[in-house]
Phi, psi and omega in degrees: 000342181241018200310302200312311210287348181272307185268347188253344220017076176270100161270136182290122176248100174238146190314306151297334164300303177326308174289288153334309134338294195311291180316326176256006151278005179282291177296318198274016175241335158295314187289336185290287169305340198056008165264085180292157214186090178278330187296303184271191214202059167255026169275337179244198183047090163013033180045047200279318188109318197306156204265124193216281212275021172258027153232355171267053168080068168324307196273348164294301243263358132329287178307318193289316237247330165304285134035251149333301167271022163269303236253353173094306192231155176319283159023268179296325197281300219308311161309310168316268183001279208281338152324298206279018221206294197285303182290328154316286160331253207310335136274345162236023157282328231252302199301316195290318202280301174335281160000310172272355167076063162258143168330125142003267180326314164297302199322264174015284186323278157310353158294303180297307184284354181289339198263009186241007169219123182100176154350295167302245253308335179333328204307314186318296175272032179042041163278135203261021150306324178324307244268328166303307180277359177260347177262355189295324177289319169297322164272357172273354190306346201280351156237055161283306203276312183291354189250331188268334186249115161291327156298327198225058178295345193219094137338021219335289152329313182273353192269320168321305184305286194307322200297300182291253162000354175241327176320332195270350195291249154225130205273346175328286187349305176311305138312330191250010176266350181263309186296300168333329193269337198302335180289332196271288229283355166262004126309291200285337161311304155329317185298283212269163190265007192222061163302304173310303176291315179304352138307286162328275199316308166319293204279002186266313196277339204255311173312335172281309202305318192286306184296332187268356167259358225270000176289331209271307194259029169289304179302294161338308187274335161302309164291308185271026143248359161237344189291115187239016149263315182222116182279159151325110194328165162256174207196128136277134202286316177337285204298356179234069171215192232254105199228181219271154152193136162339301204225015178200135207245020162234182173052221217251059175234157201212144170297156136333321199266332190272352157315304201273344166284358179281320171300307187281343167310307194282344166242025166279288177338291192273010154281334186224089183287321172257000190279341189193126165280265212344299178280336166290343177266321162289016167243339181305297231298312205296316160340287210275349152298310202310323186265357166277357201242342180290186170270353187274035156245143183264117224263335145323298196286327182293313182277025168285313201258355178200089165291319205308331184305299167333314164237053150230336167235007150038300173223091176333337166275346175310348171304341171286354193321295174256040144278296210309319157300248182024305182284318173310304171357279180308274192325320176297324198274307133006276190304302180326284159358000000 
């Protein structure tokens, strides 16, 4: 996937890639000087002050901005980056579906399309949604758990840790991968016989998370209770969902091939209803983001009626973030079958 960008020693300059350099040449001239700054941002943005990596992924835009000063040139962090985005992602496509015990060989399979489509592949143009969808499959192993075990549906600890780790990453992500578990976890409450811990074990996790978060949405309440100059770009939401396209397969496009594999997954399902609750329920669930996140939601009227939406939820496909495993998912247990 970066060969061509490897054999030509090419940096990709896409608007986001632009932005992003900034920021992390931003921490690696902090980190280089020892003049730490976490709010402003004065070494980049024309040394503007602006306030960017304490609400966009404090602990990556470190790591990254460390990074930078290992590897010397864009070149090199670019490349780095976007390898290491793509071997997460793909492994932890490849751990989720094993998990549901799908063939070895499909496991495989299903790694390589997750990195050819949706949200990961954005990395290629250094949108740092990927980074979200690559860390998405590690937080979906967690409804694994809410549907198969009835005694222990929540892990407390390991859903905290991941949870808290795509927050310092990025957090939108966080939100919408958290709204994705609500149909499993009121499934598995329903379910399971030991509702009080399940209970417990929620609120144990959701309190560790708040603690291992607490720099990102600490930083939040500082700022938007006092900033009274520039809110987050607006976006219209019509125009950012998740629709058909000929020749291009990312961020919120989706091929022929991947339609149609989605169609025949749905009537794989709703032909065999009783062979796996796992696959009727993540591909009914993975559907039903996928078509809310479309253009058959009237995503005009809504952000007419909630302008605010525009620049906080900004881009409608992102809702997808944890469908798309969730649906590879369905399609692996599909195949075994």
């Amino acid at each position: 996937m970066i060969r061509f960008q490897i054999l030509n020693h090419a940096v990709l300059l896409t608007s986001d890639a632009l932005l992003h350099f900034q920021r992390f040449y931003d921490t690696s001239m902090q980190i280089k000087t020892g003049n730490f700054s976490y709010f402003q941002t004065n070494f980049a943005f024309s040394h503007s002050g602006r306030i960017f990596n304490a609400v966009y992924g404090p602990f990556l835009a470190y790591i990254g901005g460390f990074l930078l000063l290992l590897v010397h040139n864009w070149f090199n962090f670019q490349i780095l980056t976007v390898f290491t985005v793509l071997l997460i992602a793909g492994i932890g496509m490849y751990r989720l579906v094993l998990k549901a015990n799908v063939d070895e060989v499909i496991a495989i399979l299903l790694a390589l399309i997750y990195l050819q489509f949706g949200i990961v592949a954005g990395i290629l143009r250094f949108n740092f949604m990927a980074w979200g969808a690559a860390l998405a499959p590690y937080a979906m192993m967690q409804v694994l758990y809410m549907i198969n075990d009835e005694r222990k549906p929540i892990l407390w600890l390991s859903l905290a840790l991941i949870m808290s780790l795509i927050a310092q990453v990025h957090l939108l992500s966080t939100v919408y991968i958290a709204c994705t578990f609500v149909p499993f976890a009121i499934y598995a409450l329903v379910k399971t016989s030991a509702k009080k811990q399940m209970i417990i074990d929620f609120f144990k996790a959701l309190g560790t998370t708040l603690v291992l978060t607490a720099n990102v949405w600490g930083g939040l309440l500082v700022l938007y209770s006092h900033n009274k100059i520039s809110l987050p770009n607006q976006y219209n939401l019509y125009y950012h969902v998740v629709k058909y396209k000929k020749f291009i397969n990312l961020h919120g496009f989706l091929l022929i091939s991947m339609v149609l594999l989605l169609v025949f997954q749905l009537i794989y399902v709703l032909t065999h209803l009783r062979e796996s609750v796992l696959n009727t329920m993540v591909t009914i669930i993975a559907l039903v983001i996928l078509l809310l996140a479309s253009s058959l939601m009237p995503w005009a009227q809504i952000q007419a009626h909630f302008p605010s939406l525009k620049s906080s939820l900004q881009i409608p496909y992102r809702l997808a973030v944890g469908a798309s495993p969730l649906i590879l998912l369905g399609v692996g247990i599909s195949m075994t079958n």
